[in-house]
C-alpha positions in Angstrom: 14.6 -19.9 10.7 17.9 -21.5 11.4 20.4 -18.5 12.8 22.9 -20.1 11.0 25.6 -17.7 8.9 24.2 -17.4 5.2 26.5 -16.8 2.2 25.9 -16.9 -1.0 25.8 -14.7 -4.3 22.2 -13.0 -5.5 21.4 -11.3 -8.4 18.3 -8.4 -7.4 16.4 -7.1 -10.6 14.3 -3.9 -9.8 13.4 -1.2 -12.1 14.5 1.6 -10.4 17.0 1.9 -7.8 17.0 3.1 -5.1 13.8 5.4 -5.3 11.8 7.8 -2.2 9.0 5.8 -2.1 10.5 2.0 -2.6 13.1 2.6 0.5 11.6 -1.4 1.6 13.8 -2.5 -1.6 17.2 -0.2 -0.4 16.9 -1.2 2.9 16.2 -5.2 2.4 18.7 -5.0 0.1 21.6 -3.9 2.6 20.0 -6.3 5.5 20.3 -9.1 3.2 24.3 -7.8 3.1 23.8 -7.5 6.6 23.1 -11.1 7.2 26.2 -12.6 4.8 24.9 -12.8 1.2 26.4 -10.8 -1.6 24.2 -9.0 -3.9 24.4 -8.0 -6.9 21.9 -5.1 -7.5 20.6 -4.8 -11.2 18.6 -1.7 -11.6 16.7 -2.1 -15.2 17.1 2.2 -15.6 20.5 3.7 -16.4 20.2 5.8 -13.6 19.6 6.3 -9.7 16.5 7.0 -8.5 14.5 9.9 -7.9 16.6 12.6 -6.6 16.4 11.6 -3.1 19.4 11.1 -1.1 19.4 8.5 1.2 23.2 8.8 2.9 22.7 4.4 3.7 22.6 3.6 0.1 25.9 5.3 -1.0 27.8 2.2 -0.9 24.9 0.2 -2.9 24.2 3.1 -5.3 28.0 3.1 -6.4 28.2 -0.9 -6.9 24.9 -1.2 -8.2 24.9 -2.5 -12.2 23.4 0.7 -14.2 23.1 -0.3 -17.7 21.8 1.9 -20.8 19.9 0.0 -23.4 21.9 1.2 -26.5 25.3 0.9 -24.8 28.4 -1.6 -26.0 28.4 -3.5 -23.4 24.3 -4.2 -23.7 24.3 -4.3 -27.3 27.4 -7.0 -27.4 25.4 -8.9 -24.4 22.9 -9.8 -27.6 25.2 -10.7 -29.9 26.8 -13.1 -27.5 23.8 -14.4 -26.7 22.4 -15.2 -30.2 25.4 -16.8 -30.9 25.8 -19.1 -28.1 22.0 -20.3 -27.4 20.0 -18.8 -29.8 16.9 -20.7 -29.4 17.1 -19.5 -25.5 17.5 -15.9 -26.7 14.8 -15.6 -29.1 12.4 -17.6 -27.0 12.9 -15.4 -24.7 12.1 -12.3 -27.1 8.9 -14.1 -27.9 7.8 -14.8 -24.7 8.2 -11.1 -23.5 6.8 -10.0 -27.1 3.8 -11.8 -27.1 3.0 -11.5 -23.2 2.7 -7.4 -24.1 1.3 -7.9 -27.2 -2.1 -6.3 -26.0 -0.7 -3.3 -24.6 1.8 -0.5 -26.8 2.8 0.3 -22.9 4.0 -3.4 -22.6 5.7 -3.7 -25.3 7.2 -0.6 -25.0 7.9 -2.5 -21.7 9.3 -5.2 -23.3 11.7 -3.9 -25.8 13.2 -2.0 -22.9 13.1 -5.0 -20.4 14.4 -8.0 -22.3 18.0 -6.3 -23.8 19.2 -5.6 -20.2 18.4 -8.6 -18.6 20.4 -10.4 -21.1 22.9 -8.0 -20.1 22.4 -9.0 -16.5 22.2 -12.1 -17.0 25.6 -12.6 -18.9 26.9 -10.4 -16.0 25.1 -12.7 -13.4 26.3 -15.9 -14.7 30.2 -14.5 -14.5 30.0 -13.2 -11.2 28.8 -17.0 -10.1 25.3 -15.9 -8.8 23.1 -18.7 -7.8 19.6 -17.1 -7.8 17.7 -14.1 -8.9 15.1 -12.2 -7.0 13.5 -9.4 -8.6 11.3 -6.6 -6.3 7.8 -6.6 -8.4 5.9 -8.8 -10.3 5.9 -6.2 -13.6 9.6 -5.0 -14.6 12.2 -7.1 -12.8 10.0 -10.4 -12.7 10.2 -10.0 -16.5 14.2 -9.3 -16.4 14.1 -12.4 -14.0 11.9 -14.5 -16.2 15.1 -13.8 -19.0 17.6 -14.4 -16.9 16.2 -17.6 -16.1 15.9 -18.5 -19.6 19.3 -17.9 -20.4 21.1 -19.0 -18.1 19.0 -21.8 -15.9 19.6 -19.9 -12.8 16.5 -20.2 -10.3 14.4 -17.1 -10.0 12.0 -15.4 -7.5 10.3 -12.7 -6.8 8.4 -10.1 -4.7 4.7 -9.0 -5.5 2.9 -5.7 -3.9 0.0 -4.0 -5.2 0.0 -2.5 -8.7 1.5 -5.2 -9.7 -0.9 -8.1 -8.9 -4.3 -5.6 -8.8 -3.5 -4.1 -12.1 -0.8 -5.4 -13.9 -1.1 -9.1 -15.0 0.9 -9.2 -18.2 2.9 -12.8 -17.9 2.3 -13.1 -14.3 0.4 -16.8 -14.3 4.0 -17.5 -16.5 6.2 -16.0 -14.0 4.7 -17.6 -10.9 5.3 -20.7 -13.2 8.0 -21.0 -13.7 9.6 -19.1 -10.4 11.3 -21.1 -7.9 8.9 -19.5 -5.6 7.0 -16.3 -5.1 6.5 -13.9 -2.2 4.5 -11.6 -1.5 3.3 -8.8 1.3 0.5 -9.9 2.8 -2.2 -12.6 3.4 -4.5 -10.8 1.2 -2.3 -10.8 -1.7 -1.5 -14.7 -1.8 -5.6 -15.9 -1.4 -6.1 -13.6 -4.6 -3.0 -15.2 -6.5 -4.7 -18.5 -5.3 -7.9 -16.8 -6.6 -6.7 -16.1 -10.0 -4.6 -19.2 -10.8 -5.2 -21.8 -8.4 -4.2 -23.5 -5.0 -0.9 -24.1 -6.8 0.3 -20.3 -7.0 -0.8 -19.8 -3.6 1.3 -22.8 -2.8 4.0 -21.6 -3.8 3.7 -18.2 -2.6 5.7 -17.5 0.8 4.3 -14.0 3.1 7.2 -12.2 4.0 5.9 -8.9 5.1 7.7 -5.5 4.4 9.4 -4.2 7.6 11.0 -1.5 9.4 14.0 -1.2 11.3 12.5 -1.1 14.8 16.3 0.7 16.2 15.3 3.8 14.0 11.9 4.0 13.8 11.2 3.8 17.7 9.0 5.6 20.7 9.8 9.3 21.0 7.9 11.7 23.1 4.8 12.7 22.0 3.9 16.0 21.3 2.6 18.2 24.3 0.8 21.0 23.9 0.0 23.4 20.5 -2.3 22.4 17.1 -3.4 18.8 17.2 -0.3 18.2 14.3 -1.2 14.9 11.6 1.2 13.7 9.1 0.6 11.9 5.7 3.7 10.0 4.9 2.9 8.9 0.6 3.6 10.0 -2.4 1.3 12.4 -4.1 -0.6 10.1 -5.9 -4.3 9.1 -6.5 -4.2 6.0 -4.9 -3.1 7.6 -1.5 -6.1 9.7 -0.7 -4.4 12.9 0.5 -7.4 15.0 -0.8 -9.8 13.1 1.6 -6.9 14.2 4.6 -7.4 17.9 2.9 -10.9 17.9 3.4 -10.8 16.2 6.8 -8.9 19.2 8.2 -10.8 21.5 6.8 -14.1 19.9 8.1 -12.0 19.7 12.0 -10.6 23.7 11.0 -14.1 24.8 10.9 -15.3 22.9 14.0 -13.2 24.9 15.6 -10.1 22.6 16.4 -6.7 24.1 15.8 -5.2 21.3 13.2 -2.2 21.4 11.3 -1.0 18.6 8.8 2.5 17.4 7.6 2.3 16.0 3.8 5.5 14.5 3.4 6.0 13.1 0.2 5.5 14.5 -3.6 4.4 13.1 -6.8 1.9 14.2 -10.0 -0.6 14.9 -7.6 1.3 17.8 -6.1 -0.2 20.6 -8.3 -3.9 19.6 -7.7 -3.3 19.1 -3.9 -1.4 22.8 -3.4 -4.7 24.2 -5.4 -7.9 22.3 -2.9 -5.5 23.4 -0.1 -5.8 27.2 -1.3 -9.1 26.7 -2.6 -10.3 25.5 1.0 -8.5 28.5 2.8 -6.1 26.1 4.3 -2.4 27.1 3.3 -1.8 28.0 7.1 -3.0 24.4 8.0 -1.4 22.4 5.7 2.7 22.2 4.4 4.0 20.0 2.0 7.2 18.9 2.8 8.6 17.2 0.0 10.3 14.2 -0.3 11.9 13.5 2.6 15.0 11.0 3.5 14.6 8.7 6.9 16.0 11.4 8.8 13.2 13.6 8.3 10.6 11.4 7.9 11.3 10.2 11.5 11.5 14.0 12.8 7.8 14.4 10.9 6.3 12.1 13.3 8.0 12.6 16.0 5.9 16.2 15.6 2.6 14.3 15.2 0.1 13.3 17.6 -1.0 10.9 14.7 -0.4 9.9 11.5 -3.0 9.3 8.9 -3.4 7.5 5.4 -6.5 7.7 3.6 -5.4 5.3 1.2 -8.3 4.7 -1.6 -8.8 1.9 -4.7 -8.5 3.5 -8.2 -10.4 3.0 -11.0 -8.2 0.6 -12.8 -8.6 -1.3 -9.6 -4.8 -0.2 -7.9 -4.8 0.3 -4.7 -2.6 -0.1 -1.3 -0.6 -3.5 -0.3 0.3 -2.6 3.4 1.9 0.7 3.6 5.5 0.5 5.1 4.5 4.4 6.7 1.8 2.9 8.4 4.7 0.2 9.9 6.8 3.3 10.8 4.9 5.5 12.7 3.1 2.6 14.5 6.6 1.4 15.1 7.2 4.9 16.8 4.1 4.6 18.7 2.1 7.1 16.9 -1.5 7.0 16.7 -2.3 5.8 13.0 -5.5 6.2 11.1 -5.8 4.3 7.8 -8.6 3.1 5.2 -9.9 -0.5 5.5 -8.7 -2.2 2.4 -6.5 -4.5 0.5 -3.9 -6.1 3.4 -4.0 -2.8 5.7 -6.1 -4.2 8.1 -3.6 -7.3 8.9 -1.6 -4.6 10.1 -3.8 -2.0 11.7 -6.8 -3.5 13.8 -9.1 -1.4 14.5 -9.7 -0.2 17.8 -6.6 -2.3 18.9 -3.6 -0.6 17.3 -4.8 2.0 15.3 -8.3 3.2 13.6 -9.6 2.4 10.3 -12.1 4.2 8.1 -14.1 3.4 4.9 -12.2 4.5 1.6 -13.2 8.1 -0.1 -15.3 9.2 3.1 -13.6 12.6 4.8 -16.6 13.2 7.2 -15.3 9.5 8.6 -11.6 10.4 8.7 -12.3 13.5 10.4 -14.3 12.2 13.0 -11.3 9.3 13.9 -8.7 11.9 14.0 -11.1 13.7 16.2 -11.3 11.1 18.8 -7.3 11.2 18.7 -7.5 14.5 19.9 -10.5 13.8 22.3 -9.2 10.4 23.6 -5.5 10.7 24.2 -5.0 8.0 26.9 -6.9 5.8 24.4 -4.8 6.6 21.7 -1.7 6.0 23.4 -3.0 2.3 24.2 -3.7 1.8 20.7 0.0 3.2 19.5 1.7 0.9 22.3 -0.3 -1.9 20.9 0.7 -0.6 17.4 4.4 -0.8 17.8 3.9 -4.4 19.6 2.1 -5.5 16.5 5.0 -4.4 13.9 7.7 -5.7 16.7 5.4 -9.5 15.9 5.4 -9.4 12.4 7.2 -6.2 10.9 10.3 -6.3 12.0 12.6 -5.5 8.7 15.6 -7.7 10.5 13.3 -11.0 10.9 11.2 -10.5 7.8 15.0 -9.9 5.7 16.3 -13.1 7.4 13.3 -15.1 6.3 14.0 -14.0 2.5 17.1 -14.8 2.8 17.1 -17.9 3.6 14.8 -18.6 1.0 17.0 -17.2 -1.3 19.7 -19.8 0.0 17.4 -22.5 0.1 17.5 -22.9 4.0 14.1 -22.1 5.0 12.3 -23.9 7.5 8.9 -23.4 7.0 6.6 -23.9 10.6 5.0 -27.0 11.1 2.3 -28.1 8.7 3.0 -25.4 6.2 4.3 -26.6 2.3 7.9 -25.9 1.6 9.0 -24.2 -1.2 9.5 -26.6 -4.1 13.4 -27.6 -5.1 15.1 -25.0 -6.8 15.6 -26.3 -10.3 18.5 -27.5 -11.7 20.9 -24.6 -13.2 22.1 -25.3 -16.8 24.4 -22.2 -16.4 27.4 -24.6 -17.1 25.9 -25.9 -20.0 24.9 -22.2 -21.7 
């Protein structure tokens, strides 16, 4: 990476914006401001988010681009369109049409999708952006994909989990025709390699999520009281909080005095609340809600670990790498975390943290035991945690690297491919 200043103009497609459980897109978002670029945030729903107020994104909230799909101003963005490159327009239609055709979900996708990127990109192309990036590989790399097609302006974008595990629709198209792709983790670029190629894992860059190592940093640790574990994850399947509910029951009944910090919420919420009263552990376990930074932060600074029994679902979805894992390891607290999909390039067992099989509580409680049992040796691993996300998770490195992707002033290390030249924009021509 060069250091140098970066400006430029960047158009960022993302469905939703900003949301509790995607704060890796709000906060790359403002360090890619940080670094000198403008960007021009295109959320593809009408409104912000979740609920969940995260006092950083004011200022990116209010200039971010809500549009509504039957509004003026996205309705007359399709006239304008068909009128001025029609075959562009239309083949765009198609392409998204018959991409979804197999699924009334994708459509229904689709028909959403296509008529506010060609809002955006009408919008993009006036406010002289130069490239899009769109976070996932499902909603914006579609709204990207039109963009592109309308205007000729390059187009990348960032893949995680469910949308590379689960959701294919148009994605050997996408990484096609993208100027580049990245994605999370090592494992996720060897399966793109897997499914398509050596040429879509060519092209594919790892830029790891990150923290921001100045708030997320080490705190003292708890002293004294119930051996306290947080969960920081939505309430989902896919996150394994029932296999933490059972863990602590399993350690309750052994006798050690255990309390647990869910902080998070989701469609799972009902079910959990029930196995925790059906288990006799309401006085054990508190659900906190969705939490902002702030309180996330204060969560584990109460923890003497943090665990996520992250599991694969049965339409395959499962875990990229966690950015909760990244943040208590980055405040030196002792992590516990299932051994799939990219965790383990973040969590080594042994070394900086403790990994388990998937789906197996009798496991989990056992390595939160020898927390609680081994405390010197659970400080070395958290020390050796935070020095691994200082390496290779450091949200201000990781953002830089993006950026000057985004810019087209990467250097990539020796003997690694370059991204391939951004193609040639035929906005003036549109």
């Amino acid at each position: 990476m060069t250091g140098e200043p970066l400006t430029g103009r960047v158009g960022y497609l993302v469905a939703v914006f900003p949301h509790s459980t995607q704060t890796f897109v709000l906060f790359e978002v403002a360090e890619l401001e940080r670094l000198g670029l403008r960007v021009e945030v295109h959320p593809l729903r009408a409104r912000p988010g979740d609920g969940t107020v995260h006092p950083e994104a004011a200022d990116l909230v209010r200039r971010a681009h809500y549009a509504r799909l039957l509004s003026p101003r996205t309705l007359a963005a399709q006239a304008a369109w068909l009128a001025e490159r029609p075959g562009a327009y239309l083949g765009a239609w198609w392409r998204a049409l018959a991409g979804h055709a197999r699924s009334p979900r994708g459509l229904a996708l689709a028909l959403a999708v296509v008529p506010v990127a060609a809002r955006a990109a009408r919008e993009l192309r006036r406010a002289g952006a130069t490239h899009v990036h769109a976070h996932w590989a499902t909603h914006g790399a579609l709204a990207a994909f039109v963009v592109h097609r309308l205007t000729g302006l390059p187009y990348s974008f960032t893949t995680h989990a469910h949308d590379l595990y689960v959701d294919r629709a148009m994605l050997e198209r996408k990484t096609r025709e993208a100027s580049f792709v990245v994605t999370i983790s090592d494992f996720n670029r060897r399966l793109l390699g897997r499914l398509y190629g050596e040429w879509a894992a060519a092209k594919t860059s790892v830029i790891r999520c990150g923290v921001d190592l100045s708030v997320f940093a080490p705190r003292p640790h708890p002293s004294g009281g119930p051996l306290t574990v947080s969960c920081v994850a939505g309430l989902r399947e896919k996150k394994g909080q029932r296999y933490l509910i059972e863990a602590c029951g399993m350690l309750a009944a052994e006798g050690l005095d255990i309390r647990c910090l869910l902080v998070g919420d989701g469609e799972c919420r009902a079910e959990l609340e029930a196995l925790v009263a059906e288990r006799g552990l309401g006085d054990r376990i508190e659900f906190l809600g969705r939490c902002s930074r702030a309180e996330v932060r204060e969560a584990l600074g109460r923890s003497h670990a943090m665990a996520l029994p992250s599991v694969t679902t049965a339409d395959g979805d499962m875990e990229g790498i966690p950015v909760a894992l990244m943040e208590a390891m980055a405040s030196e607290v002792p992590v516990v975390a299932s051994a799939l999909s990219g965790i383990p390039e973040l969590v080594e067992d042994g070394r900086t943290g403790l990994l388990v099989p998937e789906r197996d509580p009798r496991a989990l409680a056992a390595a939160i035991r020898r927390v609680h049992d081994d405390p010197g040796g659970a400080r070395e691993r958290a020390a050796a945690g935070r020095e691994r996300v200082l390496e290779a998770y450091d949200l201000r490195r990781n953002a830089r690297a993006l950026a000057e992707l985004l810019t087209w002033r990467y250097r990539p290390p020796a003997g690694a491919a370059a991204p391939p030249a951004p193609a040639p924009t035929v906005a003036s021509q549109a």
